[in-house]
C-alpha positions in Angstrom: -203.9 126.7 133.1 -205.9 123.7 134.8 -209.9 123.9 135.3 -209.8 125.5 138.3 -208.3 128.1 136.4 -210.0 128.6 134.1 -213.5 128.3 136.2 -212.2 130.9 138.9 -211.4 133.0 135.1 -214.6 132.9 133.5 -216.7 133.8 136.9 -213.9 136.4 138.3 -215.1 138.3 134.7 -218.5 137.9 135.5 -217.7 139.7 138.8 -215.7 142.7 137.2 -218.5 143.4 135.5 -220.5 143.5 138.7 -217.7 144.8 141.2 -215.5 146.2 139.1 -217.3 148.3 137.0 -220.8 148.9 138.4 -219.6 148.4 142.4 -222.2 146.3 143.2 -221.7 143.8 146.1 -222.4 140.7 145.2 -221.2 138.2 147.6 -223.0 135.2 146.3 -221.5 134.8 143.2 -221.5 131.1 143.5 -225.1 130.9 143.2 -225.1 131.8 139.6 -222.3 129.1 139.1 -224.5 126.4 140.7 -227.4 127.5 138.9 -225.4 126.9 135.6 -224.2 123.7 136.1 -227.6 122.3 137.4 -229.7 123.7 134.9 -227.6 122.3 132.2 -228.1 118.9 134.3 -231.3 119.3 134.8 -232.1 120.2 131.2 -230.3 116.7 129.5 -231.6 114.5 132.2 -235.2 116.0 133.5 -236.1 117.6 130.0 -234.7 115.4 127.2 -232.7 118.5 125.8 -229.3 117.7 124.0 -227.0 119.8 125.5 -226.3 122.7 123.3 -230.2 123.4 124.3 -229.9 122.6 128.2 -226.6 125.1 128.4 -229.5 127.7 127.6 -231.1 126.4 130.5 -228.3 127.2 132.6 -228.1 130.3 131.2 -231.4 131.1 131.7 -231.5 130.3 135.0 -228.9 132.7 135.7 -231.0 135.0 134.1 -233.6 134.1 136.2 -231.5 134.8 139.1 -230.2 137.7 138.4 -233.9 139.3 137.8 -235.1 138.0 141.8 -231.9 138.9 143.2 -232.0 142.7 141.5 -235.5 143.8 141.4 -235.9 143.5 145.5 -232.4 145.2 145.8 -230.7 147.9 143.3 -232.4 150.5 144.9 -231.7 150.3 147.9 -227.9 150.3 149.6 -225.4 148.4 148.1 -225.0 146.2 151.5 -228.8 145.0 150.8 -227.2 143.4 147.5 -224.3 141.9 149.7 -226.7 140.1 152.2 -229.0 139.0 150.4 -226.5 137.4 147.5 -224.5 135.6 150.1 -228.1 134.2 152.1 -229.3 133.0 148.4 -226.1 131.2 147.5 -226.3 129.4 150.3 -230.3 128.7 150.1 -229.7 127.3 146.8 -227.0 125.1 147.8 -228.9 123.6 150.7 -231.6 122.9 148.3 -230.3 121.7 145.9 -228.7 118.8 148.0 -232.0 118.0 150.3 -233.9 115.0 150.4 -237.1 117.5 149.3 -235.7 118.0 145.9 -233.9 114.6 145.5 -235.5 113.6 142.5 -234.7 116.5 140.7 -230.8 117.5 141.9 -229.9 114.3 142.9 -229.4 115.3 146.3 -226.0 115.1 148.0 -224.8 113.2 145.5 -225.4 115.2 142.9 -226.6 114.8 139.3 -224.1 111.8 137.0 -224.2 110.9 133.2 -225.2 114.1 131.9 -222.4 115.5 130.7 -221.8 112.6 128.1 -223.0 114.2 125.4 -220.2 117.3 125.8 -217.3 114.5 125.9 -218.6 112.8 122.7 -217.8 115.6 120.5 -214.4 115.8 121.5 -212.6 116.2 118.7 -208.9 115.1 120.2 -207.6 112.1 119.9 -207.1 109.4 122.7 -203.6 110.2 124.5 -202.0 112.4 126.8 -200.5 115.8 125.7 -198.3 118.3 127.1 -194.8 118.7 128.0 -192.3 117.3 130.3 -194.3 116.6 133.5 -197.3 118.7 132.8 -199.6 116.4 130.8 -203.3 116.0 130.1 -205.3 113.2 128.4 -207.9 113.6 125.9 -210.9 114.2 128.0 -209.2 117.0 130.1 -208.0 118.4 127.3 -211.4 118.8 125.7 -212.7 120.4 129.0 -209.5 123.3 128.6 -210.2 123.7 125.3 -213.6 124.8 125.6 -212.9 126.3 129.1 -210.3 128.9 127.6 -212.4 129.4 124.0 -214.8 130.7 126.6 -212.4 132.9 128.7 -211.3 134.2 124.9 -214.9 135.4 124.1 -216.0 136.6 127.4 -212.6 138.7 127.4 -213.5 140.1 124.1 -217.1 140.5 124.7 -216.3 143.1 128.0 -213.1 144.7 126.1 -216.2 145.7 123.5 -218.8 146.7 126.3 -216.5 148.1 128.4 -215.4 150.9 125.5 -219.0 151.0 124.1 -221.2 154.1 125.7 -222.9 151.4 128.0 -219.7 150.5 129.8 -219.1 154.2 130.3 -222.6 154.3 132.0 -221.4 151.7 134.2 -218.3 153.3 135.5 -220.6 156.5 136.0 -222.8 154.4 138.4 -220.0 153.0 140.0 -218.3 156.3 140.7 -221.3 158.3 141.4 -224.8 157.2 141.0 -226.5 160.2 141.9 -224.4 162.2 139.4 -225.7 159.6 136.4 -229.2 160.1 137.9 -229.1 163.5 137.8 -227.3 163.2 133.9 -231.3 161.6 132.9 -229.8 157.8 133.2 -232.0 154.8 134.8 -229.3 154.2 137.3 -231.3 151.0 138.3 -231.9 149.0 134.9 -228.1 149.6 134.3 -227.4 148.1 137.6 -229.7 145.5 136.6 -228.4 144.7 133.3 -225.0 144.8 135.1 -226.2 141.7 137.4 -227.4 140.0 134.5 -224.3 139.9 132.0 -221.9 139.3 134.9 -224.3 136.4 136.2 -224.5 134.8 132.7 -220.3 135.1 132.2 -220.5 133.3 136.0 -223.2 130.4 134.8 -220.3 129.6 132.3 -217.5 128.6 135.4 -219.9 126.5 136.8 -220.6 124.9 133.5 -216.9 123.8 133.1 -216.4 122.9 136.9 -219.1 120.3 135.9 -217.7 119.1 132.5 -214.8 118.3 134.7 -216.0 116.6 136.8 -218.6 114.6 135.0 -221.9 115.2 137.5 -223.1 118.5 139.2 -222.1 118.3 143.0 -223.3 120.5 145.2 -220.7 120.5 147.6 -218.5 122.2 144.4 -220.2 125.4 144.9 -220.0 126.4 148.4 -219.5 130.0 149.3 -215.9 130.0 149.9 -215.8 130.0 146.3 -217.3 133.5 146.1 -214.2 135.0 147.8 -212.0 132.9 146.2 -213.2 135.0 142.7 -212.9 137.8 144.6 -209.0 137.2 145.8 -208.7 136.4 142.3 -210.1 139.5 140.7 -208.3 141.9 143.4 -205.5 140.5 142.7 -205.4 141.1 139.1 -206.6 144.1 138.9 -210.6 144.7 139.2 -212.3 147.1 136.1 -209.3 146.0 134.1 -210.3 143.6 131.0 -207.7 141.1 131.4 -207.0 141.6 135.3 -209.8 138.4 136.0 -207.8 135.9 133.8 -204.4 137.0 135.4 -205.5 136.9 139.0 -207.1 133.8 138.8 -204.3 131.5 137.4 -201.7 133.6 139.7 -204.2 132.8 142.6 -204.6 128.8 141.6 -200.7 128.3 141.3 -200.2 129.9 144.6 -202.8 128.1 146.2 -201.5 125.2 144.7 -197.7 125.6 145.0 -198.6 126.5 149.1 -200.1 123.3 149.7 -196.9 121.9 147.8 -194.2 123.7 149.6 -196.1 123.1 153.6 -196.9 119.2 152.7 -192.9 118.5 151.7 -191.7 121.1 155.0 -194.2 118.6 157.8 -193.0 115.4 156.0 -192.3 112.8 159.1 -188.4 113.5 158.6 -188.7 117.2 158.8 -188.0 119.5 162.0 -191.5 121.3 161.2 -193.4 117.7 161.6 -193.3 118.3 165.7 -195.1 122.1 165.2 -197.2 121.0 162.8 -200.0 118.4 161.7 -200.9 117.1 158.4 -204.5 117.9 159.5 -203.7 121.5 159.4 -202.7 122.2 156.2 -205.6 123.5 154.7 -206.1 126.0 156.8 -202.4 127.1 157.4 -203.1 127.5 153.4 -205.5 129.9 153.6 -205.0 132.0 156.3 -201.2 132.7 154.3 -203.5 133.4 151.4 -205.8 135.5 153.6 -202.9 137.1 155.1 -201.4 137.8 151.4 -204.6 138.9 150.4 -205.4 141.5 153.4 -201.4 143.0 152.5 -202.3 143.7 149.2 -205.3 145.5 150.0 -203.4 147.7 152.0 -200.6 148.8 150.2 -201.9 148.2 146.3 -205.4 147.8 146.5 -206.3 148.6 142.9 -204.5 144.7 142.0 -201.4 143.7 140.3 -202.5 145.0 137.3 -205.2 147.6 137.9 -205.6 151.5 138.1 -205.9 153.1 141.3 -208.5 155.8 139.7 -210.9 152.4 139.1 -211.0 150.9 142.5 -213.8 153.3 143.5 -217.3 152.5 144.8 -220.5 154.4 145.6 -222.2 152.3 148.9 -224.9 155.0 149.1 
């Protein structure tokens, strides 16, 4: 239930909405979580704003986004959308941390003291809450709070548009697009309005990655993070309305309880320490994850929780 959680939560949704139910490849996902966080940075400490006003500017940016990564691309093939999503992610995230644009983004270190005005409105007071060993203090408590109000309303927001005629235009695309076309539909601005929502629902993960940690960092939003949502979502269950949520805390407990389990199994007194280096954990970690992953795309690829009828996409 940690922010991790609940960031891979509100983005993996934000991604249903693109992969899930409009089968679009989007493979830089991350970009509309850095774009988020930095332009609600960039609005408190560049523009003045207060922040209820500068979280519209991340939001807006995402918009933004969306609209230059879309118009180029939704009509061509869906791998178009896939390269250039992935080379933009990583664009932004370059520039965002260069010495061109320093004075702006703060460079590689980021942009601090921003995020002061969402921690004095926390409501809780001082302490640490929880139970047994699991425990949080006010400030982190305040950042899940608002983290999984969010994941509430973006849960109940595609539960309605998903049902609504709109989400059935969306599956309609996603299964066949020439079909929709045919039906009199603008299989393009659906798409379009597809990348939108699901970039906005993103901008919010990247929001609360940066409540947490009290400055915008570049170096949070690398692209590794993109398939982490997407391990996340698969293995919930994609076009399923609480699939998202479910995969991603499954995903962070495993990821968490693996690195766990391998650093107690190479401690110095252990028979695995002579195989093994400490150095090598992290990527042990993930290629058991990987390995995970790539099973479960064989033998139940529509998720833990998904239908197999849904886990359908039209590349043409």
């Amino acid at each position: 239930i940690g922010v991790p959680a609940v960031a891979y939560a509100l983005a993996a949704i934000g991604l249903n909405i693109h992969f899930g139910y409009t089968g679009l490849l989007n493979f830089g996902h991350v970009a509309f979580m850095l774009v988020g966080a930095y332009g609600t940075a960039i609005g408190v400490t560049e523009m003045g704003l207060p922040l209820p006003l500068a979280v519209l500017i991340g939001v807006a940016g995402a918009v933004l986004l969306a609209l230059l990564l879309g118009l180029p691309t939704l009509r061509l093939r869906a791998e178009y959308l896939a390269i250039v999503t992935i080379s933009v992610a990583e664009i932004l995230r370059i520039a965002v941390r260069s010495q061109s644009f320093e004075e702006v983004t703060g460079g590689p270190s980021g942009i601090g003291g921003w995020a002061r005005g969402f921690y004095d409105i926390n409501p809780i007071p001082s302490g640490r809450y929880g139970i047994g060993s699991i425990t949080f203090n006010e400030s982190e408590l305040w950042v899940l709070a608002f983290g999984w109000t969010l994941i509430v309303l973006e849960i109940l927001l595609v539960r309605l548009l998903v049902r609504s005629p709109w989400g059935r235009l969306l599956r309609a695309v996603r299964d066949d697009e020439e079909v929709a076309r045919s039906l009199g539909k603008n299989v393009f601005r659906i798409k379009l309005q597809s990348l939108v929502l699901g970039g906005v629902l993103a901008a919010f993960g990247g929001m609360v990655l940066a409540f947490d940690a009290s400055f915008a960092d570049p170096d949070l939003y690398k692209s590794i993070l993109t398939f982490f949502i997407y391990t996340a979502l698969i293995l919930g269950g994609p076009a399923t309305v609480l699939g998202p949520l479910a995969g991603a805390m499954i995903f962070w407990f495993i990821l968490q309880s693996l690195d766990t389990l391998l650093r107690q199994s190479v401690s110095p007194d252990s028979w695995a320490s002579a195989f093994i280096d400490q150095s090598d954990l992290g990527a042990i970690r993930f290629a058991i994850v990987g390995l995970a992953l790539m099973a479960l795309l064989v033998y139940r690829p529509q998720g833990l929780f998904g239908d197999p009828e849904e886990v359908t996409i039209d590349d043409r």
